[in-house]
VOGU-3710 file (C-alpha; in Angstrom, 3 decimals, decimal comma):
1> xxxxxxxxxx> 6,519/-2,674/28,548  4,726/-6,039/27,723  3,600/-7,777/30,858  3,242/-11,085/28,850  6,781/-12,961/29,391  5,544/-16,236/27,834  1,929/-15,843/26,262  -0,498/-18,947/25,846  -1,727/-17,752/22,778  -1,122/-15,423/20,097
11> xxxxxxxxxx> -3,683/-13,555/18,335  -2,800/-11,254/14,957  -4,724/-8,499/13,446  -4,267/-7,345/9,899  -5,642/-4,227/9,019  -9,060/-4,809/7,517  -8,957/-3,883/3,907  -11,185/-1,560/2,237  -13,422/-3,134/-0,588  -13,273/-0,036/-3,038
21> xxxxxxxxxx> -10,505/-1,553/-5,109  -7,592/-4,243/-5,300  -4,889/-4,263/-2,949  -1,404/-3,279/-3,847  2,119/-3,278/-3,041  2,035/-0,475/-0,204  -0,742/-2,474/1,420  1,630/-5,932/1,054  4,902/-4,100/2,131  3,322/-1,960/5,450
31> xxxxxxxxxx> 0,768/-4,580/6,817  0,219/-8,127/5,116  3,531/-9,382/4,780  5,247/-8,195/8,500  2,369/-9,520/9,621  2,447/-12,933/7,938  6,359/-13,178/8,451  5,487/-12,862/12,047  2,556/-15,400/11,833  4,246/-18,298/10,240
41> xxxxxxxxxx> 7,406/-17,477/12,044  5,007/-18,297/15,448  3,750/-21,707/13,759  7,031/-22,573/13,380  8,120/-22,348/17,086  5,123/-24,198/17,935  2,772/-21,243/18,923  -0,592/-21,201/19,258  -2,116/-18,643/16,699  -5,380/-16,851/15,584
51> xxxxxxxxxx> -3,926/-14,841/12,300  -7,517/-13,005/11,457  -8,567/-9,998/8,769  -11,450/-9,580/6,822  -12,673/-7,102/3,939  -14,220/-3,694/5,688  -17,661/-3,265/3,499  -19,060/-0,203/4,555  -17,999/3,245/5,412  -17,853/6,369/2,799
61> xxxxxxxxxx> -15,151/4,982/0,583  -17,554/2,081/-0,425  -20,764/4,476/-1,472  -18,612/6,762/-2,914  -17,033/4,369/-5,303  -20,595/2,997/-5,841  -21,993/6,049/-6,933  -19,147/6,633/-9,452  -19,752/3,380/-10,903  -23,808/3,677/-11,049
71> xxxxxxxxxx> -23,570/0,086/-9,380  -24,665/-0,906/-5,808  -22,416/-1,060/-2,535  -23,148/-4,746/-2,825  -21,795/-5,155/-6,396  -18,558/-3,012/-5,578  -17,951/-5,233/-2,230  -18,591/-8,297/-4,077  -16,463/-7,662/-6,712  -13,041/-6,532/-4,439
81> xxxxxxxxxx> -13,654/-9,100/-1,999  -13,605/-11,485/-4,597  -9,980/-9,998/-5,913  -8,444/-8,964/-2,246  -9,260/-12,560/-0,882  -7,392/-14,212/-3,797  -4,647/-12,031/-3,947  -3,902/-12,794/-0,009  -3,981/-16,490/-1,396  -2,324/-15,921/-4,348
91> xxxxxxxxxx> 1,072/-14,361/-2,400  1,038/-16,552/0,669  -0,577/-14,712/3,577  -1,440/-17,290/5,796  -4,947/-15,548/7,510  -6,442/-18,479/9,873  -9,551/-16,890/8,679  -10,603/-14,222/6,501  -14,096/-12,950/6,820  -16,053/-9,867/5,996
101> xxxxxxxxxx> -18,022/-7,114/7,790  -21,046/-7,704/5,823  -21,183/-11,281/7,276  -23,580/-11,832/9,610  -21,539/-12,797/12,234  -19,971/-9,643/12,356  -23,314/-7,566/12,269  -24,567/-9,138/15,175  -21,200/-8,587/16,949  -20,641/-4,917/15,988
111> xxxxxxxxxx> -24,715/-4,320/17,393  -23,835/-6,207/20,580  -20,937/-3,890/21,383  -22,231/-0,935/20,828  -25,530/-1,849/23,017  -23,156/-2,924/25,772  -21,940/0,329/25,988  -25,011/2,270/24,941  -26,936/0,048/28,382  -23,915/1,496/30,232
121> xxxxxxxxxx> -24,538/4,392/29,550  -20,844/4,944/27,940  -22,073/6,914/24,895  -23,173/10,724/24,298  -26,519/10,982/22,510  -26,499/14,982/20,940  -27,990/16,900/18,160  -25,495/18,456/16,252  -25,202/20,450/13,207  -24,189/18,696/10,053
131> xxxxxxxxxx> -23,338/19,247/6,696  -26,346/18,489/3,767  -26,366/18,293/0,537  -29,643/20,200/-0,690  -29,506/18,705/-3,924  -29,057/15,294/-2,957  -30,793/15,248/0,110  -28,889/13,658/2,340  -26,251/14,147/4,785  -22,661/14,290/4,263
141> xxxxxxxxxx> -20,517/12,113/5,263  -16,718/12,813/6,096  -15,875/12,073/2,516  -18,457/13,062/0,667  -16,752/16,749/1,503  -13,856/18,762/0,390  -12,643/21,768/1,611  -9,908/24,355/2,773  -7,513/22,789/5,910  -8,331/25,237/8,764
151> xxxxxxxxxx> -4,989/24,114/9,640  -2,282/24,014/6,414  -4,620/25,864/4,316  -4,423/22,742/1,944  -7,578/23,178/-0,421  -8,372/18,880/-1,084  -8,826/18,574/2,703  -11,736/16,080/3,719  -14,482/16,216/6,171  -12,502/13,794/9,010
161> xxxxxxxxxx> -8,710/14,668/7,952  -6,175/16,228/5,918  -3,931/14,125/3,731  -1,517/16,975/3,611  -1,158/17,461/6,966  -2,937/14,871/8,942  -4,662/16,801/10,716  -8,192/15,005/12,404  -10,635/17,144/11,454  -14,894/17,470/11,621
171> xxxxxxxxxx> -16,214/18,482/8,364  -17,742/21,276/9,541  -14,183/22,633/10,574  -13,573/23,034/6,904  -13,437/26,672/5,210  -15,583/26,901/1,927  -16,859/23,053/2,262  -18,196/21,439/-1,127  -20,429/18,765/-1,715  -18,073/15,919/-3,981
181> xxxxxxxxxx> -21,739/13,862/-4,641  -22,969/17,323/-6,702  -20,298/19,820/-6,447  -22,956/22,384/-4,301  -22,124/24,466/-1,274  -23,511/22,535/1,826  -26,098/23,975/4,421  -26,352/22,494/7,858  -29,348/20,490/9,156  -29,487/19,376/13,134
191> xxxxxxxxxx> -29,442/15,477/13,110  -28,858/13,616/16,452  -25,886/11,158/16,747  -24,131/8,711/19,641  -20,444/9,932/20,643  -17,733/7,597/22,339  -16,483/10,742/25,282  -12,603/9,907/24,894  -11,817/12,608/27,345  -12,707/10,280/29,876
201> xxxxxxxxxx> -10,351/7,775/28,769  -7,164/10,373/28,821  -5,857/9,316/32,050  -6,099/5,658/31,261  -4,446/5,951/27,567  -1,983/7,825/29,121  -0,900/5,406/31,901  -1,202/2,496/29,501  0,113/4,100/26,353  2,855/7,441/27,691
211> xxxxxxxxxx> 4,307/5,294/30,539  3,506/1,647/30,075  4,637/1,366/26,303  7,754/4,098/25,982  10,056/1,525/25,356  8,692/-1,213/23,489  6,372/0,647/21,039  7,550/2,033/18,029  8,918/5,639/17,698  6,257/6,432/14,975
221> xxxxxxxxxx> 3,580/4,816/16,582  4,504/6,366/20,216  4,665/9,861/18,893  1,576/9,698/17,201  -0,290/9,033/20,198  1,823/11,171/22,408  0,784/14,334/19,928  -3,075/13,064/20,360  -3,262/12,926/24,206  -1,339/15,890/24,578
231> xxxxxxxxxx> -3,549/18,152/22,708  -6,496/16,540/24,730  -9,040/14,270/23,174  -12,331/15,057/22,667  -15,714/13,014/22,156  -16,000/11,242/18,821  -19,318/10,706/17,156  -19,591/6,677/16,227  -22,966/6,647/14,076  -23,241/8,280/10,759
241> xxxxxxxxxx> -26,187/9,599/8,585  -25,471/6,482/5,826  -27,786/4,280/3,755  -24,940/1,623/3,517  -23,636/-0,269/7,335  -24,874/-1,534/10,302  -28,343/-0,476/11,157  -27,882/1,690/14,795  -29,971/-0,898/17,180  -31,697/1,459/19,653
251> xxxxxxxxxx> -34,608/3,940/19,693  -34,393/7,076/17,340  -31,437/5,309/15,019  -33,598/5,283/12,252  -31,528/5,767/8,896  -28,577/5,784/10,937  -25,685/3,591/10,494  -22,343/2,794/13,039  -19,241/4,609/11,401  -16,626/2,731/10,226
261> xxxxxxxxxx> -14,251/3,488/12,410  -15,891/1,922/15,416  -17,722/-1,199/13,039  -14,219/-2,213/11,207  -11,855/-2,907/14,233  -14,881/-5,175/15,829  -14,501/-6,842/12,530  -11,377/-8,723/14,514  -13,621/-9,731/16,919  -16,069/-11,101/14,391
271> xxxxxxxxxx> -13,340/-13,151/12,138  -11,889/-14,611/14,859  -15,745/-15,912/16,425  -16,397/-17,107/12,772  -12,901/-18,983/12,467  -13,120/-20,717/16,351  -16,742/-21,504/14,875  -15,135/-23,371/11,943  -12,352/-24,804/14,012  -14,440/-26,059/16,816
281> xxxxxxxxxx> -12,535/-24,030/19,710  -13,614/-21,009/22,101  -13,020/-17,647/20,622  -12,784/-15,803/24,066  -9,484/-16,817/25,176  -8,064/-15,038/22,050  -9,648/-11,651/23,110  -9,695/-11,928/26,929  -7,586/-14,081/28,201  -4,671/-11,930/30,232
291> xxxxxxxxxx> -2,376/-14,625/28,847  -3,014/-13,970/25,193  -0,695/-11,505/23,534  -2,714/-9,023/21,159  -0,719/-7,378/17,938  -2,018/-5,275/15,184  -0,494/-4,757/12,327  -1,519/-1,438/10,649  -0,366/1,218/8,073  0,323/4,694/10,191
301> xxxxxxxxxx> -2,490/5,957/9,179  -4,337/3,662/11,397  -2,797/4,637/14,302  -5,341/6,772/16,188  -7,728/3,847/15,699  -5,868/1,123/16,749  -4,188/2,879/19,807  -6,624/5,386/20,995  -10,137/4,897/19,594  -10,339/1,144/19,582
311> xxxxxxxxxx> -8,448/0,261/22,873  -11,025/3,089/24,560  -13,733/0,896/23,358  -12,278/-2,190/24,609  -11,924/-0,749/28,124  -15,400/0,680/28,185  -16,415/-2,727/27,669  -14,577/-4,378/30,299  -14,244/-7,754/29,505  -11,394/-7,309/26,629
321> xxxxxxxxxx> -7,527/-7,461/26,718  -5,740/-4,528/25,114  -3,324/-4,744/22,455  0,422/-5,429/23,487  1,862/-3,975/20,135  1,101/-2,228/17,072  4,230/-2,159/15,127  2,695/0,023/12,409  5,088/0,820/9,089  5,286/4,383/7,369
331> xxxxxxxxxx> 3,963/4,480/3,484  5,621/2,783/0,587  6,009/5,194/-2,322  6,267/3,947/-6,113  8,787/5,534/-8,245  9,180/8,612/-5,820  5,389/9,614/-5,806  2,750/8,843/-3,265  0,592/5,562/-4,051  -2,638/5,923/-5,347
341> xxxxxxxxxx> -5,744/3,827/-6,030  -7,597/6,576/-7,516  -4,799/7,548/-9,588  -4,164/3,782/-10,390  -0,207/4,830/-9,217  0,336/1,429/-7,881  1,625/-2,173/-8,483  -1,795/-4,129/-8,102  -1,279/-7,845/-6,844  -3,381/-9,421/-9,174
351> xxxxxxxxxx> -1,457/-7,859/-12,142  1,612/-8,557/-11,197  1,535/-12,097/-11,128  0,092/-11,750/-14,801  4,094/-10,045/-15,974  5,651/-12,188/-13,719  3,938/-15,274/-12,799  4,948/-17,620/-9,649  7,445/-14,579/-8,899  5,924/-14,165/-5,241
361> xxxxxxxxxx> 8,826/-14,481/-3,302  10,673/-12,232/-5,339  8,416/-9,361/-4,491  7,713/-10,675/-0,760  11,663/-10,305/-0,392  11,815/-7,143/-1,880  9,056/-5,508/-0,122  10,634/-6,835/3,152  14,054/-5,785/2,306  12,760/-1,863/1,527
371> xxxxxxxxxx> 9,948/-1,783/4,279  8,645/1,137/5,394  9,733/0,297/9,187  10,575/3,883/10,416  9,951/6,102/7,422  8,233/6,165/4,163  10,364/4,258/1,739  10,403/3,939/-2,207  10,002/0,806/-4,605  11,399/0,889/-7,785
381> xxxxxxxxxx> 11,243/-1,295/-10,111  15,526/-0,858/-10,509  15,629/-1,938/-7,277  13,512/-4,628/-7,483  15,524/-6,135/-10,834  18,649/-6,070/-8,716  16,881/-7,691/-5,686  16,152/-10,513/-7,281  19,309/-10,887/-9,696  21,946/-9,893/-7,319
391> xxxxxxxxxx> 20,542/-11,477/-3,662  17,827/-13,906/-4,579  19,476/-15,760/-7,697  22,924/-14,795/-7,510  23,592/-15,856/-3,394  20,687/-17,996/-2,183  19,853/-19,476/-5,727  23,491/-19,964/-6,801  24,265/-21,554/-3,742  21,637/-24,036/-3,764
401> xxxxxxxxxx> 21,876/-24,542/-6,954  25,603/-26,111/-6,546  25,243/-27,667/-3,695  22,171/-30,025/-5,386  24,024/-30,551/-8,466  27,513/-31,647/-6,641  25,823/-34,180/-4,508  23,991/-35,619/-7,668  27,453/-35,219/-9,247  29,432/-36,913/-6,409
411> xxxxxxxxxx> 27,162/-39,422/-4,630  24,185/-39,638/-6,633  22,063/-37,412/-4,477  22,767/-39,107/-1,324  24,271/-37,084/1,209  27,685/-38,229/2,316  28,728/-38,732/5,608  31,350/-36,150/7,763  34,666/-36,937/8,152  36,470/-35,444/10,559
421> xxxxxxxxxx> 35,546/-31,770/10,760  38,172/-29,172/10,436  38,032/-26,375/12,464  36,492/-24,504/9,663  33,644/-26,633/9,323  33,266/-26,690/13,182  33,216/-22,755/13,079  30,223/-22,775/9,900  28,301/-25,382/11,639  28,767/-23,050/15,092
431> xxxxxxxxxx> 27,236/-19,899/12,847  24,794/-21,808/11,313  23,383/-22,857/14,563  23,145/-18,933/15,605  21,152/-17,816/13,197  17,668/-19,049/14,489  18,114/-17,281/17,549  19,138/-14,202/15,820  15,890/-14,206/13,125  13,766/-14,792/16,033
441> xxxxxxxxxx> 15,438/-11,770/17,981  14,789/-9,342/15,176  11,088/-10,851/14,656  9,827/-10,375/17,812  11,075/-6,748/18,014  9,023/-6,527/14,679  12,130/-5,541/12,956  11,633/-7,788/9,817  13,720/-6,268/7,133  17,296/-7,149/9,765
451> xxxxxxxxxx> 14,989/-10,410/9,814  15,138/-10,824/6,018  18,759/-9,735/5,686  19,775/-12,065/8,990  18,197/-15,039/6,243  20,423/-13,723/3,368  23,322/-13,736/5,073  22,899/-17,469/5,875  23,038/-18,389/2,484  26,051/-15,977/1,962
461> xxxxxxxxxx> 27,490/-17,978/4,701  27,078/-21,358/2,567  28,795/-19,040/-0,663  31,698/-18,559/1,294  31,835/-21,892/2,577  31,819/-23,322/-0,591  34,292/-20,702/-2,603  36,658/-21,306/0,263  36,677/-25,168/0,485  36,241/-25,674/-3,702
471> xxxxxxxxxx> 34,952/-29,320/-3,668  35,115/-29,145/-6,987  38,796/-28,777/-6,955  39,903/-30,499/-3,667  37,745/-33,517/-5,286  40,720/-34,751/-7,319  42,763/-34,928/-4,188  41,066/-35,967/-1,419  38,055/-37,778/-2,204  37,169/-37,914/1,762
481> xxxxxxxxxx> 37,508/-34,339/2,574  34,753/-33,379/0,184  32,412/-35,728/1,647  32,739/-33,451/4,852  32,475/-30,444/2,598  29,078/-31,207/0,752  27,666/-32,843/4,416  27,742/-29,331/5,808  26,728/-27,986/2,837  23,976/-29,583/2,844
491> xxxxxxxxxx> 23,213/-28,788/6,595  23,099/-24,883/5,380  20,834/-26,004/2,605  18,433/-27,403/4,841  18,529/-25,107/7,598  17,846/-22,248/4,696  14,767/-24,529/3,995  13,617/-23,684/6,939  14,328/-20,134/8,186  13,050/-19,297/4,598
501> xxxxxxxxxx> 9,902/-20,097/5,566  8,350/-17,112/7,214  9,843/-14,961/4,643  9,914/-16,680/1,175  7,055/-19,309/1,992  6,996/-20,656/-2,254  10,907/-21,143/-2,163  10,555/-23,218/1,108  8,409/-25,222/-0,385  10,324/-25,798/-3,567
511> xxxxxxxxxx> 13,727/-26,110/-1,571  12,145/-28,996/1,209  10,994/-30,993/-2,140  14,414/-30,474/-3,523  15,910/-31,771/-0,241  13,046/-34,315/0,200  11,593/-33,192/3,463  8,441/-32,068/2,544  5,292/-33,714/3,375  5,533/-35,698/7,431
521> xxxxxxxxxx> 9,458/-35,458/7,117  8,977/-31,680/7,793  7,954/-32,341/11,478  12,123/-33,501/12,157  12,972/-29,897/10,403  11,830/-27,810/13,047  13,064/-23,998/14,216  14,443/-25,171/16,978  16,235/-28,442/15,211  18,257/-25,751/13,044
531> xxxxxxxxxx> 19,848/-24,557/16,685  20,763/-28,165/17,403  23,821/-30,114/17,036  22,122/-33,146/15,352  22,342/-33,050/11,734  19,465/-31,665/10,082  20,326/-34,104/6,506  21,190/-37,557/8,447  23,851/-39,029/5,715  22,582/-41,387/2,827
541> xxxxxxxxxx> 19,564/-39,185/3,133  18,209/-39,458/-0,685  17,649/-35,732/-2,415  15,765/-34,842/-5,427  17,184/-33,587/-8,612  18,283/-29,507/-8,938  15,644/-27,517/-9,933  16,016/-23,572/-10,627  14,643/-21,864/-7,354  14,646/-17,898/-8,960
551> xxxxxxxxxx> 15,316/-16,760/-12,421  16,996/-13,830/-13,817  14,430/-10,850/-14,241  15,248/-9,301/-17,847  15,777/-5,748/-18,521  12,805/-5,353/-20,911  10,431/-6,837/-18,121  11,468/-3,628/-16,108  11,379/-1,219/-19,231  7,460/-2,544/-19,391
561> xxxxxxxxxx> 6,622/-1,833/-16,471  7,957/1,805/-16,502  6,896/2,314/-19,792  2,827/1,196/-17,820  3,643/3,744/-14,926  4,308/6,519/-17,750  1,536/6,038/-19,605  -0,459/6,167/-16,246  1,382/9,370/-15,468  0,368/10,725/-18,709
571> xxxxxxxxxx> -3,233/9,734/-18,517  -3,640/11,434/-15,146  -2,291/14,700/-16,637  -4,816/14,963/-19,184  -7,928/13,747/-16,517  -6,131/15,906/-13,670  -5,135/18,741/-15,817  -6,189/22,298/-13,967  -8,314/23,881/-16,522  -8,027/27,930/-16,711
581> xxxxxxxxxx> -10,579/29,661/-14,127  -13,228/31,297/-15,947  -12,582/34,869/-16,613  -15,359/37,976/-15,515  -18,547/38,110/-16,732  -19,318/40,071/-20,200  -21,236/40,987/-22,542  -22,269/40,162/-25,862  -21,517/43,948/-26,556  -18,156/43,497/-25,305
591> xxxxxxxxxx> -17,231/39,503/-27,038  -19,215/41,548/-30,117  -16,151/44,176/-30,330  -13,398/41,245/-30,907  -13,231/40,305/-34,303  -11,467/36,898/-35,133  -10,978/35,996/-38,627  -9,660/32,913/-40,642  -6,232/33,256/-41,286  -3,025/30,970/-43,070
601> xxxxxxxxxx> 0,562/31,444/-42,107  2,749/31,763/-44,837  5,900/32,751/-43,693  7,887/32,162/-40,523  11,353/32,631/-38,784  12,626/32,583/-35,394  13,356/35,635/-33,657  16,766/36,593/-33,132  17,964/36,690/-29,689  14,988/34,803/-28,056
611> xxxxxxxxxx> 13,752/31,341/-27,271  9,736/31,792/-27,696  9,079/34,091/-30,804  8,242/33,354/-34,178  7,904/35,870/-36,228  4,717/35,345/-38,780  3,227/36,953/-41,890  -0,530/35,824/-41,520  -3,081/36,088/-44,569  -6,432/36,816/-43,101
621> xxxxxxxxxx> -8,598/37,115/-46,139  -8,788/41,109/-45,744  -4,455/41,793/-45,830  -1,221/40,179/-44,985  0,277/40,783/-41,819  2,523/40,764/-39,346  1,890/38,865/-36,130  4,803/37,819/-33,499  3,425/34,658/-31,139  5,674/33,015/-28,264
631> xxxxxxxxxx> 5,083/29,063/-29,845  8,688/28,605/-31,216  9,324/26,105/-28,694  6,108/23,771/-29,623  6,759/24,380/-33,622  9,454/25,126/-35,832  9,047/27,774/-38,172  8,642/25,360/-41,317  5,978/23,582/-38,921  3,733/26,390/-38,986
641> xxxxxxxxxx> 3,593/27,335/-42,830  0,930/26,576/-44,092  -1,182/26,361/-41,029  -4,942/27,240/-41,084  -5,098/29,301/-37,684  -7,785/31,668/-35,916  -6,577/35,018/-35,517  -8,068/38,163/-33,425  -6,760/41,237/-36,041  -8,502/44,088/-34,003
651> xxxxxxxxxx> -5,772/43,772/-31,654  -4,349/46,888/-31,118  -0,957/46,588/-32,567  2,151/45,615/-29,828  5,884/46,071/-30,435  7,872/42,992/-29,941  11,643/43,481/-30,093  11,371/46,347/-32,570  9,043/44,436/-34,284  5,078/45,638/-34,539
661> xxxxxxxxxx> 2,683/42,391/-33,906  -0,865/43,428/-35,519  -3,053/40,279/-33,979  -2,677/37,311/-32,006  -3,421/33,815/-32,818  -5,379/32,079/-30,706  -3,939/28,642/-29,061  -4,577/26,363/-26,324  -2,155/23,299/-24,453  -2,388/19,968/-24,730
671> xxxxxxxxxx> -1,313/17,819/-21,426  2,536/17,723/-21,944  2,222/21,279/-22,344  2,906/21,465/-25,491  0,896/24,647/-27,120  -2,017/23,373/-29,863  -3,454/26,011/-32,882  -7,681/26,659/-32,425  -7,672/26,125/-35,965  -10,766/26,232/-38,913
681> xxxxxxxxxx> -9,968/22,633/-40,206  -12,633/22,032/-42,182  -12,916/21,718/-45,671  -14,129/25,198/-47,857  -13,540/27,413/-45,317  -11,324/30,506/-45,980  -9,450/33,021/-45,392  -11,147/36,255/-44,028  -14,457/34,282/-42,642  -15,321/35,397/-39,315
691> xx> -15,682/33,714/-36,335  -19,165/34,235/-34,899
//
């Protein structure tokens, strides 16, 4: 369990994200949103808080897409950081800094470790066998391989794990390994590299992780680990053969670069020097201070690094705290398949906000509402429609909405003072005053979709209030009594204002300038104030005018954005499509003996009694013939007369249903499997020419 009762300081990790392309919705659902809930939520009770990330520049995944492009690693950095940074901006995510591990800070901070430990003698230094590409000449990194999973038997395995199994792997554990750079069969060359010995660190992770975090780390997150120190860890090589990264800084690390895994998670370390730099404080309380209270927030398949790898390093260096939590989610699926940035399956940031502009909030809430907390979850775009019609415009919106317009109605956008309070009211007002204790319980146990639906139900709370009560009916009787009615109201309003916040941070601001208590007024409307029993809207407190806080999301926005996915679906069939292996060997004797011939169909009818035969009489030039072929459910017979079609006639003959076939025509399938005639379409030729 956490030995931090009441930290001093807070300081937040984000995953660092990978510069070989934008960031989408799985990223925003399982790390940058949690985490930023939990961020602002901290501001807002007055905690101190380092909230840092950064862009992770090097590793495989960079070069690769590099070399695909025929661009530098510099360009391809350049360009995502460029998108990933303003994304984060564009939906809210509050980083207190955002850096990147090509800055210079973080190159001098990455070196430093690693010659800490490398002085103390920490690291392994052995010549190993590796993979190498002959025709390339160079090295092979984890993902520059693909091979057979010693383990599942899946055949897309990579050198350092299978997606199909996640299995860690070494790429020399895979069975017939392949070169991805130029598609040859690897040798092995001895090159000498720097290992991190985790066996030594068994007993410790054990201790700190198997008995000290049981109960207060995730389920997920525990297992993981639990399967990893169970089977026994083993030393883990932290330098790669790579042209792109951090130079290795010692003797005989020529042409030798620090792997990613042990650069990135110093890249915390680096953006949160960079931002005390900025900010004028000292960084080193935020890292090793036993006060400060560490969290990362990671995707699951960060796991190992965050809670094994990275925490060994920490401890070998000494002078570091270790993380208190790592709440990591599962993976967010799109329409029931696996998200993909090399497939381009995904909902990209940037292009959302082109279909639906200033729509954050709607997809913050809706990504909250379907996280991937304790198993992989799905977004649809269905779901997402209803989301934001039914919950976001329907309660929250609808109720705002009428309590703005009654008090311009009533009082002229002044808020009226109570009356005497019924018991009713005294009950709401009780509820109301609950609900920042309960949000907060559900946010610090990292459970932030009850968060998000704890939020809802406070404005379902003001709904009922206000269907109950009718002020607009009870106004022509007792003038008074809705003056009590719109003053609590009101007090739901604001306290939604709020607790909104950390989880819609665009509607806050919209709602606090609709209530007027934006700008230094904001300081009164604290987290704690909504708990109190002073009014949070003091009456003749002036509002602004009623202004539309979500709008309806039409059913022909949705039918766009499925009619995108399939045409991405479809275009991934025709790149992905598995072409037909290539047959044996022959001869030109043997392709000499078949004799294929221009042909024209000129009659056709379905065979009786079956779903795939046409029968066809087939002019080839030197008779007319008879040919059954299994295409009746890509053509209808009056499709196919007519047809200019390749035919092989010294087929020995084949009966079909009583019927002799003398030939075959030859066809081929397009990527919707539908079959598609070889055919002789040019002009002037005819029937009876061979094909040579």
């Amino acid at each position: 369990m956490s030995d931090i009762k009441s930290p001093t300081r807070y300081t937040i990790t984000a995953a660092l994200p990978y510069t070989n392309g934008p960031i989408h919705i799985g990223h925003l659902a399982g790390v940058y949103v949690p985490a930023d809930i939990y961020a602002r939520y901290l501001r807002l009770t007055g905690k101190d808080v380092a909230f840092v990330c950064g862009s992770d520049e090097h590793g495989v995944a960079i070069s690769m897409k590099a070399k695909k492009e025929g661009v530098t690693p510099k360009d391809i950095i350049d360009k995502y950081h460029t998108i990933i940074k303003q994304s984060f901006l564009d939906f809210g995510i509050t980083f207190d800094n955002y850096s990147r591990t090509s800055a210079p800070v973080h190159h001098q901070t990455a070196s430093e470790f690693f010659l800490n430990l490398y002085d103390k003698g920490d690291f392994i230094e052995e010549t190993t066998a590796q993979l190498y590409d002959e025709e390339a000449q160079q090295f092979l990194a984890d993902r520059f391989v693909i091979g057979t999973c010693p383990k599942c038997g899946n055949e897309e395995a990579y050198g350092d794990q299978c997606e199909n199994c996640g299995s860690s792997l070494n790429a020399t554990d895979l069975i017939n390994p392949k070169s991805t750079i130029t598609g040859t069969i690897p040798t092995t060359k001895q090159t000498k590299h720097w290992f991190l010995p985790l066996d030594r660190y068994e007993e410790f992770l054990t201790e700190w992780i198997l008995k000290g975090h049981k109960d207060d780390w995730k389920s997920n997150v525990y297992g993981q680990c639990k399967s990893w120190i169970d089977g026994g860890l083993e030393a883990r090589a932290v330098t790669r053969d790579l042209d792109w990264g951090i130079p290795v800084p010692v003797e005989g690390g020529e042409g030798k670069v620090l792997y990613v895994w042990f650069d990135a998670p110093i890249g915390y370390i680096s953006s949160t020097k960079e931002w005390a730099a900025r900010e004028g404080k000292d960084w080193e309380p935020y890292w090793k201070d036993k006060d400060t209270k560490l969290v990362h927030f990671i995707g699951k398949d960060n796991i190992v690094f965050h809670c094994i790898i990275f925490p060994a390093m920490l401890k070998a260096e000494g002078s570091y705290i270790l993380p208190d939590n790592v709440p990591a989610n599962e993976f967010l699926n799109l329409e029931g398949n696996k998200l993909s940035t090399s497939k381009n399956w995904a909902v990209w940031l940037h292009e959302y906000l082109v279909d639906f502009p200033e729509l954050q909030d709607s997809l913050r809430y809706t990504l909250t509402a379907n996280a991937p907390e304790s198993k992989d979850n799905d977004f649809t775009w269905k779901d997402f429609q209803a989301r934001n019609n039914n919950e976001l415009v329907a309660i929250f919106g609808n109720f705002i909405n009428r309590v703005v317009v009654l008090t311009h109605k009533y009082y002229d956008g002044q808020v009226p003072p109570a009356g005497n309070l019924t018991k009713i009211d005294r009950d709401t007002l009780e509820q109301l005053r609950l609900y920042p204790g309960t949000i907060s319980s559900s946010i610090e146990r990292y459970r932030f979709r009850e968060a998000g639906q704890e939020l809802m139900n406070l404005a379902r709370l003001g709904n009922k209030y206000l269907a109950d009560e009718e002020p607009w009916k009870v106004i022509k009787q007792d003038e008074e009594r809705v003056k009590t009615i719109m003053f609590v109201a009101l007090q739901i309003a604001a306290a939604l204002a709020v607790l909104s916040e950390p989880f819609l941070p665009f509607t806050s601001t919209k709602l606090k300038n609709i209530l007027n208590v934006n700008l230094s007024a904001v300081e009164s409307l604290s987290w704690e104030s909504v708990s109190s029993n002073d009014p949070l809207l003091s009456a003749d407190h002036q509002i602004n005018q009623a202004e539309l806080l979500f709008r309806k999301i039409e059913d022909s926005e949705i039918q766009a954005q499925l009619d995108k996915l399939e045409a991405t679906k479809k275009a991934n069939a025709n790149e992905n499509k598995k072409l037909m292996p290539q047959k044996d060997t022959i001869t030109f004797d043997d392709f000499s003996k078949l004799d294929m011939r221009v042909g024209t169909i000129i009659e056709a009818e379905k065979m009786a009694k079956t779903k795939k035969l046409l029968v066809l009489k087939v002019d080839t030039g030197l008779d007319i013939r008879t040919i059954v072929s299994g295409i009746s459910e890509s053509f209808t017979p009056e499709e196919v007369v007519g047809k200019k079609v390749t035919v092989l006639i010294n087929l020995a003959p084949r009966a079909l249903r009583g019927v002799d076939s003398e030939g075959m025509i030859l066809m081929t399938e397009n990527t919707d499997g539908k079959l598609v005639f070889v055919n002789p379409d040019e002009a002037g030729v005819g029937n009876g020419l061979g094909i040579n």
